[in-house]
N, C-alpha and C positions, 0 to 999 in steps of 0.2 A: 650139516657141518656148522659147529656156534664159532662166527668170526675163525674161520678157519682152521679149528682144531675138527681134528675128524673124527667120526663117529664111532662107535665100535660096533661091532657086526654081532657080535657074542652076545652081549647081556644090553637088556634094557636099561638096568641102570647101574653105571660103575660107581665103587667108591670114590669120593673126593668130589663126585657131580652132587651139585646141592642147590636145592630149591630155596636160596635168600632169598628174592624179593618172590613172593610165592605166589602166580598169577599176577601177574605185576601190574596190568592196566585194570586190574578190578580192584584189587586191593590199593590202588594211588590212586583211584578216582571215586570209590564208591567206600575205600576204609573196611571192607567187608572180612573178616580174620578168618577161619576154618575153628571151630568148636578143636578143642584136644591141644590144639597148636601152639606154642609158647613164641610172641615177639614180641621184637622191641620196639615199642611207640614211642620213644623219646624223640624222633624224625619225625620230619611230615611226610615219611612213608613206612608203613612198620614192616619189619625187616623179620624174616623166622629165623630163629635163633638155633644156632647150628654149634655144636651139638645142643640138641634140648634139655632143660635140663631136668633134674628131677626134682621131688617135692620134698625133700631132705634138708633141711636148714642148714647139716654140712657138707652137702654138695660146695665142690667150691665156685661154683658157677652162681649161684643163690649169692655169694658172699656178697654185703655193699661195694659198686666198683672203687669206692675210697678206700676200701679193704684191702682190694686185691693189688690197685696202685700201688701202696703202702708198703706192700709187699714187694713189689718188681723194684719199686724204686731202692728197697732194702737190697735187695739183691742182688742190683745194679752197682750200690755199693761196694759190697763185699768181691762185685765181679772186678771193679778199678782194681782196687787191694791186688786179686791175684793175678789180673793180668799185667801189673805194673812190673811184677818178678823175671815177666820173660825178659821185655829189654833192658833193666834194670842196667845192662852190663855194658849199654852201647857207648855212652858219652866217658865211661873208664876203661876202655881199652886198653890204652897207655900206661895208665895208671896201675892196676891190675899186671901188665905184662912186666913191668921194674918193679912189684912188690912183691911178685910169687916166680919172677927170674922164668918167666915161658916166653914163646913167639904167638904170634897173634893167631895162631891158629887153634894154639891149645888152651887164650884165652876165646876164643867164637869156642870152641867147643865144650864150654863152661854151660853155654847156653843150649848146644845141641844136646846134651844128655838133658839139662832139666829138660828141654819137649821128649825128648825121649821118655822121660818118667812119668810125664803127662797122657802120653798114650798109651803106654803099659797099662797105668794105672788106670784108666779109663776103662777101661774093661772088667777090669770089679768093681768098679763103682759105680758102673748100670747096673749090671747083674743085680747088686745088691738094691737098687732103687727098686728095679721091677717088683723083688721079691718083700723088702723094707718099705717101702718110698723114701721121698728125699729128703726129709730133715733133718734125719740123722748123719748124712751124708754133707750135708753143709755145714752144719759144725763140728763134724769131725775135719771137713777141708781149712775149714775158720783157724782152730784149733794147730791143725799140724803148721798155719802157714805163719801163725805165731812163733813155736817153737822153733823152726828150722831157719828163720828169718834172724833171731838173736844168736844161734847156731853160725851164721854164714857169717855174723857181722865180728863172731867171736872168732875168728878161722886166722890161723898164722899158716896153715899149709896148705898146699893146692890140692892135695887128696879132701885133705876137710872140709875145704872149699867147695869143692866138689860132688860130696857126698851130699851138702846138705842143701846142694842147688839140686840136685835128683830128687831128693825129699822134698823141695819145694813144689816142685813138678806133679807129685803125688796130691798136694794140697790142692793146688790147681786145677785139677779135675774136674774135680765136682761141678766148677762153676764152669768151664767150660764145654762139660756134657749135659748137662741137664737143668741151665736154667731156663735157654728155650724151651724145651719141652714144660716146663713148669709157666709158660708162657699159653703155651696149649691146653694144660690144665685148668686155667684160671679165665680164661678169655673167649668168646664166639668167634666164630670166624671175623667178622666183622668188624671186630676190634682187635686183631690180632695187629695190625700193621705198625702202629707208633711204639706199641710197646715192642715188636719184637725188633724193632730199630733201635728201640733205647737199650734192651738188653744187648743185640751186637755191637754199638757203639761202645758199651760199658767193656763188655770183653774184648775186642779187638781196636777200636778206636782211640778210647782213652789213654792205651799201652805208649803212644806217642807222644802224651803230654808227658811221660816218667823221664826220660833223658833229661827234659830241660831243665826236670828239676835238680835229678843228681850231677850233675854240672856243677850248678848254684853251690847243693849239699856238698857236694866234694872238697871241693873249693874252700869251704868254711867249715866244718866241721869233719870230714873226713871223708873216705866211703866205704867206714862199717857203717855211720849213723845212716846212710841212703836204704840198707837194711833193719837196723833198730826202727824208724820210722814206719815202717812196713809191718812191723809186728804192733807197732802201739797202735796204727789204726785198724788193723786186723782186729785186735783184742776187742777195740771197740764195735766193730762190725758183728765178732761173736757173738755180745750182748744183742744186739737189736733184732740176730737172726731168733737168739734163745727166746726173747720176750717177743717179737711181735711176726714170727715167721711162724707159722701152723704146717701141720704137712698138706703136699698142694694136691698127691696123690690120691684120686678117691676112683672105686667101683662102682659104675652104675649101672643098669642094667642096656647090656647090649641093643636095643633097638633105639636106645636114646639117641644112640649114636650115630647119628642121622647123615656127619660126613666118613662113615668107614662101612656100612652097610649096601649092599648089593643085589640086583635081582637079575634073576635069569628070564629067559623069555619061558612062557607055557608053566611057569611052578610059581603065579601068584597066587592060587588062592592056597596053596599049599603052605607057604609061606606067613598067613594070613591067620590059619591056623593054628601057627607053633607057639611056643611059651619063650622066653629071654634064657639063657643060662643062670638067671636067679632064679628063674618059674614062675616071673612076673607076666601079664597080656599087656600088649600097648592098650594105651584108654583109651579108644576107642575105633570103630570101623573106619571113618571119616580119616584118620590117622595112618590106619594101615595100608589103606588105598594109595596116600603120596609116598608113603617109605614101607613099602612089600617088607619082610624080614626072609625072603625065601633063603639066602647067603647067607644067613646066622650060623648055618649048621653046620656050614663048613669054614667058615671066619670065624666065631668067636668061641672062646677061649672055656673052660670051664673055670669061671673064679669062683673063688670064697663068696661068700654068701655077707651080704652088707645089707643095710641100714637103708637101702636105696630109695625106700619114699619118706612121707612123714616120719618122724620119728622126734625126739629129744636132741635139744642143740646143745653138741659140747660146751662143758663147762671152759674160764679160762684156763684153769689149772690143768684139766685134763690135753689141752691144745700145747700145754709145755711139753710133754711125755716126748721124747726122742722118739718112739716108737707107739704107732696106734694099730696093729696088728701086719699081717702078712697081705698082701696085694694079687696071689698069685699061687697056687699049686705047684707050680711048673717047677721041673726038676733046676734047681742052683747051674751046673753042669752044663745043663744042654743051651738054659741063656747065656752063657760064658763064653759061648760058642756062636751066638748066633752073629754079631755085630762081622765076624770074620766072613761068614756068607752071605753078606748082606754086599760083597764085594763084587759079586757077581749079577748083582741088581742095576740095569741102566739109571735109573732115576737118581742110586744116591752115586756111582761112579758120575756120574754129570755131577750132580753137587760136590763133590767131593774134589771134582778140576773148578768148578765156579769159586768156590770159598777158597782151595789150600792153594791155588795155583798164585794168585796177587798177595794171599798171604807170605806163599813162599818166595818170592821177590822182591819182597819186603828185606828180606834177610839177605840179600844179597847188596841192595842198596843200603843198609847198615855198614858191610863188610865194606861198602866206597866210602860212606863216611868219615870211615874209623881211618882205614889207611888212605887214605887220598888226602883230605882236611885234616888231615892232623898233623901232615908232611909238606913238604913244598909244593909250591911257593907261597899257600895262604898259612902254615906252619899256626893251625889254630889250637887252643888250648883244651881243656874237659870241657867247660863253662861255652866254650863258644862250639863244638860241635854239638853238645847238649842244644843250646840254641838252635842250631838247624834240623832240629823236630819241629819247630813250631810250624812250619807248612806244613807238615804233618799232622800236626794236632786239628789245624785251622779243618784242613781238607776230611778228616774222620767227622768233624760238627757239621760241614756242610754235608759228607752223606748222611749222616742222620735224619738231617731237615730232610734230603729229596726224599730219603726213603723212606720216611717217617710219610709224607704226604703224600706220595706218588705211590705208595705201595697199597693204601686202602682206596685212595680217590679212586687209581686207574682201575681197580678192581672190582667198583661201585660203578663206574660208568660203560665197562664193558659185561659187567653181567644185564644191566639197562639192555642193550643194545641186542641181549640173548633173550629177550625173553624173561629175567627175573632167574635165569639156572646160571650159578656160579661154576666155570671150572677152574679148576688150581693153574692152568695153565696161562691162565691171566696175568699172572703171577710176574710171567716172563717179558714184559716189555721194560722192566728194570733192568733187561740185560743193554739196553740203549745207552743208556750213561753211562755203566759200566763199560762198552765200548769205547766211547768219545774218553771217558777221565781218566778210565786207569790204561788203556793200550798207550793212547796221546800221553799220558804221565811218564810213562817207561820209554817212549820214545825219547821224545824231550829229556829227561834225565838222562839217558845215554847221550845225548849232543850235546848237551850244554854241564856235564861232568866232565867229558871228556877234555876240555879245553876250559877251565878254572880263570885262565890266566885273561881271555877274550869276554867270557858271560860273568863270570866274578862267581859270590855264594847264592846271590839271591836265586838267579834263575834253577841254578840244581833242587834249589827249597821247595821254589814253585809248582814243578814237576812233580818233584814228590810230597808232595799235597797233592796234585791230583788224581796218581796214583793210589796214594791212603784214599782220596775220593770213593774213587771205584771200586777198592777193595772192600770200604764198610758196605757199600750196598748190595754189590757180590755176596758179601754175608750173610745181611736181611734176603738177597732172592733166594739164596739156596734153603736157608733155614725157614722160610714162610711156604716155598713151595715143598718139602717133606713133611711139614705138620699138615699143610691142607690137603695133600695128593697123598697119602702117607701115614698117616696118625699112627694107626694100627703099633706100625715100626718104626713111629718118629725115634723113642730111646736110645734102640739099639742104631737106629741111623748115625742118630749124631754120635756118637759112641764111633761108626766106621769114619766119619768128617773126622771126627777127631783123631785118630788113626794115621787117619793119610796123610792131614795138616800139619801133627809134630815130626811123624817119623819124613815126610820132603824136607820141611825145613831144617830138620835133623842134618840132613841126607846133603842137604847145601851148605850146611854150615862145614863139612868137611873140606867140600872142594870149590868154593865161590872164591875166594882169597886166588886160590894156583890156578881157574881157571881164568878171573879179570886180568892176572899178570902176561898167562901165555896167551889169552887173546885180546887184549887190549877192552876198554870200558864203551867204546861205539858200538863193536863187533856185537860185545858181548847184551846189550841191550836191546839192540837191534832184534837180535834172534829170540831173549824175552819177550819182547814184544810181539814179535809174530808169531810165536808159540801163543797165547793170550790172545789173540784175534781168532786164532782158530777155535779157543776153545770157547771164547764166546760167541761165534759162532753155530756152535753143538747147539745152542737155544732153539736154532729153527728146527729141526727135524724132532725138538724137545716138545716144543708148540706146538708141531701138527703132529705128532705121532704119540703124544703124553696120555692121553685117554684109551690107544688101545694098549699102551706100554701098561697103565693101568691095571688094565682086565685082563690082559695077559696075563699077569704075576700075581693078578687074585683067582684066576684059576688055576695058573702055575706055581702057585707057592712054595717058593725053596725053600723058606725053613721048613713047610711039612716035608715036602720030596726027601730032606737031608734027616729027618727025624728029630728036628728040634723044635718043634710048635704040635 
């Protein structure tokens, strides 16, 4: 049992267990590496680089990591852009509801259909990454969110309106599905942690600094220009995806893949044996002993045949092409399919209550803002409920930081403690704060909303900052624990997060308003809240039982069972 996750009884070695610090007291005291082996010595302990990479100069693992930054940090940007659309709407409630003559319910539902369009749309715009990859797929979201953004600001009717907040929702996609996994593409285990914080802060975090702005913008220029602003930084984000974004998707041959390979007990040398799916041999014996490839045969995939050792480094010009070939065989169709059976997988339904559950309570503390503070007796204006994000904003920065540092530290000192083998379930002590910030956030916000007139604004702010707290990092555990425990299906995973995150919060924006009125704002947080203890929670039996959940679903594989892999 490593630190309490439990063993698995089936296979020697499951996917997602990885030998990071690789013999850990030989190689920290004696520096001694394994011939074949690729690590990183930048530490004063080298560390095996997981996935390894190949000898391919467009491997993107090979890239300089000022490259690959350059890149996330790109990407990060373009993610504010389209995550700023969702609550775009919360600080003009009012506003909105005396310009297009509706009730507050069919302005919140402005914003449930765009996540609606989000998740729909999310579903071909894996499909097509798996089979494309993903650049073209970002400036085609770049692009639409342009458009539809001058669209919304141009809108005199609520159907118009309407239409082109759905089409926004479509733009959104992309950056919502697939820039963590482009996080996985581009980064080691080992460095996955800060940036896969910076990614989810960009997409769910930063969404809270938009109200304060359109407040401001309302206020002085209108609120089409809150949308016109949104296409003119979009515009500029197309450019820097067009020039300095390359596609992140690359094939390499199957044994590299050192965190999604598997062996069974009695078929190593068999294993030992076989060829990659490109018909490449690992380099060497010495190699094949710590990562057996005996599970290739029935894990990995037949791809297209790639470039996967030495060869010729793209030109820059060639790195502009929207498209650098096909990534996949696999029928269009049956990937279109898969993220829906991926519903029935324990690991991503846990993620999928860790991420969309504080996400989707987000929306419902919106819907206090809107009608609570904007009526008696604080009778606030756009400009001043706008302002009451800023806890919100504050508390998205501070998860960033915990989980930005807490997510590699704790994951570096508890593979120590194993021995130098990493499991993804390590992953899971982030569920700690997320208890303490975001359950105590929703508490508190239900007691100190409820009575305005006793606690005033501040404390409601405070609250909800610490709820945003725990929601960003909610974000980073579920999205870092799929890539590491997961890779295989990270895509189509997040693809099902994404799924279940719009269409709840969809799903709340219908009835969050009629049910804070019929059961009052204590009641009603109270039971948020303890819904959200339980599901944080679900962590323990996630921790001890994650490694055989594992090998379970690598021998039980539903997409094969279902005929879709």
């Amino acid at each position: 049992m490593g630190l309490g996750v439990l063993e698995d009884r089936r296979m020697e070695h499951v996917p997602g267990t990885v030998h990071v610090l690789d013999e850990a007291s030989t190689v920290a005291h004696h520096h001694v590496q394994k011939p074949g082996v690729k690590y990183d010595t930048s530490g004063s302990t080298p560390v095996v680089l997981v996935p390894q990479p190949s000898n391919d100069p467009n491997d993107p693992l090979n890239w300089p990591l000022w490259k690959r930054d350059v890149i996330i940090v790109i990407l990060s940007i373009a993610s504010i852009m389209a995550a700023a659309l969702s609550p775009i709407l919360a600080a003009n409630t009012l506003t909105l509801s005396f310009y297009f003559r509706r009730d507050f319910t069919a302005i919140a539902l402005l914003t449930g259909y765009h996540l609606c369009g989000v998740g729909v749309a999310g579903v071909l715009i894996v499909t097509s990454a798996r089979v494309w990859g993903k650049r073209h797929l970002y400036l085609l979201g770049t692009a639409i969110l342009v458009w539809s953004s001058v669209w919304a600001g141009l809108s005199t009717s609520y159907k118009s309106f309407l239409w082109a907040r759905i089409i926004q929702g479509v733009g959104v996609a992309p950056f919502e599905s697939l820039v963590n996994a482009s996080v996985g593409d581009m980064y080691f285990v080992h460095q996955r942690g800060i940036r896969m914080a910076l990614a989810n802060v960009s997409l769910f975090g930063s969404a809270f600094f938009t109200p304060i702005l359109v407040g401001k913008i309302t206020a002085t220029l209108g609120w089409p220009w809150t949308f016109y602003l949104v296409a003119i930084f979009s515009a500029v984000s197309f450019l820097l995806i067009f020039f300095f974004v390359p596609e992140t998707t690359y094939v390499r041959p199957a044994y590299l893949n050192t965190d999604i390979v598997s062996v069974n007990p009695g078929h190593q040398q068999e294993g030992q044996a076989m060829e990659t799916s490109n018909g490449h041999h690992p380099p060497n014996q010495d190699y094949q002993q710590q990562y057996p490839m005996t599970a290739l045969q029935g894990n990995s995939e037949q791809e297209p045949e790639s470039n996967s050792f030495a060869g010729r480094k793209d030109s820059y010009l060639r790195s502009l092409l929207c498209f650098n070939g096909r990534k996949t065989h696999e029928n269009f169709f049956k990937l279109l399919l898969r993220p829906l059976m991926l519903f029935l997988h324990p690991a991503v339904i846990w993620a999928c209550l860790i991420q969309g559950a504080l996400i989707g309570w987000t929306v419902v503390i919106g819907v206090v803002l809107a009608a609570i503070f904007l009526g008696p007796p604080l009778f606030f204006d756009e400009v001043q409920t706008g302002y009451m994000y800023t806890g919100a904003f504050i508390g998205a920065l501070l998860g960033f930081i915990v989980a930005g540092v807490a997510a590699d530290w704790s994951a570096r000192v508890m593979t120590r403690r194993n021995n130098g083998i990493y499991e993804p379930e390590f992953r899971l002590v982030l569920i700690l704060p997320v208890l303490v910030f975001g359950c105590g956030g929703l508490y508190g916000f239900g007691i100190t909303s409820n009575n305005v007139v006793k606690y005033g604004w501040f404390w409601p702010d405070f609250f909800f900052g610490l709820e945003v707290m725990g929601m960003v990092i909610g974000a980073v555990l579920a999205a870092l624990y799929i890539v590491d425990a997961h890779r295989d299906i990270s895509v189509e995973a997040f693809t099902t997060l994404l799924i279940f995150k719009n269409m709840f919060s969809f799903a709340l924006t219908w009835g969050a308003y009629d049910w804070i009125v019929q059961n009052g704002i204590l009641k009603t947080f109270n039971i948020l809240a303890s819904v959200q203890v339980v599901v944080c929670l679900l962590c323990i039996p996630m921790y001890v039982l994650g490694k055989r959940n594992r090998s379970f679903f690598h021998r039980h594989d539903i997409l094969k069972m279902t005929g879709l892999r």
